[in-house]
C-alpha positions in Angstrom: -21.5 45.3 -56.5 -18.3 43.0 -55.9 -16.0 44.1 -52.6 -13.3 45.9 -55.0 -15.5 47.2 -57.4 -15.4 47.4 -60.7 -14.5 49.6 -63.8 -18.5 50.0 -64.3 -19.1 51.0 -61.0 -16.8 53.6 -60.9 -18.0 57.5 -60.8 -16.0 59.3 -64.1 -15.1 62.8 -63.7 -14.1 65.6 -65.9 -10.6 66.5 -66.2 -10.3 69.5 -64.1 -12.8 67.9 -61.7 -10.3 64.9 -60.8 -7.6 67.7 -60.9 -9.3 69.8 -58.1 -10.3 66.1 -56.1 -6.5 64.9 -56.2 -5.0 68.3 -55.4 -7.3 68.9 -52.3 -5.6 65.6 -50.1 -2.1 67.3 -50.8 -3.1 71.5 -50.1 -4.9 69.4 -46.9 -1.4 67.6 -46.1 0.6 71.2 -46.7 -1.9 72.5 -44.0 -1.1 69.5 -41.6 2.2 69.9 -41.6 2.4 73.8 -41.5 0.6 73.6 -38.6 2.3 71.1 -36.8 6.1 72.9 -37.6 4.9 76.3 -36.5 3.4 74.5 -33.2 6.9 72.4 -32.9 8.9 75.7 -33.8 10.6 73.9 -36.8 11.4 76.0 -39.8 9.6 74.7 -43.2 11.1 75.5 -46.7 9.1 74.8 -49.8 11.1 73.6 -52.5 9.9 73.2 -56.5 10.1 69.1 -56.8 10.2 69.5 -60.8 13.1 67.3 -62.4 13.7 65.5 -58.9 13.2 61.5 -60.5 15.1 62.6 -63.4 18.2 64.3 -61.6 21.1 62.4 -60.7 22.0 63.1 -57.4 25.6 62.5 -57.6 26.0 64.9 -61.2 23.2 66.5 -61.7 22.6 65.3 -64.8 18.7 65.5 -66.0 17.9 63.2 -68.4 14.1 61.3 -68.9 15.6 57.9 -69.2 17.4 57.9 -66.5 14.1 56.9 -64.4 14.5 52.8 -65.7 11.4 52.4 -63.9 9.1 53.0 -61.5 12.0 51.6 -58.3 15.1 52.1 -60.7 17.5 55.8 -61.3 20.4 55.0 -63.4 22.5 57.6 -64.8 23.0 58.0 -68.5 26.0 60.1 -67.9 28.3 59.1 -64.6 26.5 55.7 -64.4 25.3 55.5 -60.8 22.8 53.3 -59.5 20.0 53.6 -56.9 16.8 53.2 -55.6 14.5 55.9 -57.6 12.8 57.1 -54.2 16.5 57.5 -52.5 17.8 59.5 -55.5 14.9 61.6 -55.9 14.8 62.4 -51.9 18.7 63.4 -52.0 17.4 65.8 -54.9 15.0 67.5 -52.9 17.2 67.7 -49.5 19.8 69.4 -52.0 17.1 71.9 -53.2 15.9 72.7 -49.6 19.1 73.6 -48.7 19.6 75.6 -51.4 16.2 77.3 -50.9 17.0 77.7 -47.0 20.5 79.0 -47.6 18.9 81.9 -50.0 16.1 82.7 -47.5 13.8 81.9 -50.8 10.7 81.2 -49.6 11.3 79.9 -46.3 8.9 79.5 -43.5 10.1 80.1 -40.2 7.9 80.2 -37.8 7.0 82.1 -35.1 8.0 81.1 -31.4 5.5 82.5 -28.9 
């Protein structure tokens, strides 16, 4: 077997086998970083990350084809251009305020 590997040494899965292997590391991160808020007594807000690459931060417009690429967000309707990662991390910091200001869902923890 080479260093890298290669596509015939690779172990094939079922579907909702890889589902359950690629969803464990993130319910493991969630845990992480619960734990680690509630122990520095920083408040944690979940917030739904659908439409977040697609959003325009700037209008709000949600359109598919506003994600160029994988590094490129440009608006079909007000025309801005960004970084993909920046425009989609404005999107969720507008959500989690949203979510904090409503008290939906929040996590605050407890101080002891």
């Amino acid at each position: 077997m080479s260093p890298a590997g290669s596509s015939s040494d690779r172990v094939r899965l079922r579907k909702d086998q890889r589902t359950k292997l690629h969803s464990w590391s993130f319910h493991q991160l969630a845990s992480f970083v619960e734990y680690k808020a509630r122990r520095a007594g920083v408040p944690l807000v979940y917030v739904d990350p659908a439409y977040t690459s697609r959003q325009c931060s700037e209008c709000g417009h949600i359109d598919r084809k506003n994600r160029v690429d994988q590094a490129t967000f440009a608006c079909r309707s007000c025309g801005v251009l960004m970084h993909a990662d920046h425009n989609a991390s404005h999107n969720i910091a507008h959500k989690g305020d949203a979510v904090w200001i409503a008290g939906r869902e929040s996590r605050v923890p407890v101080t002891a």
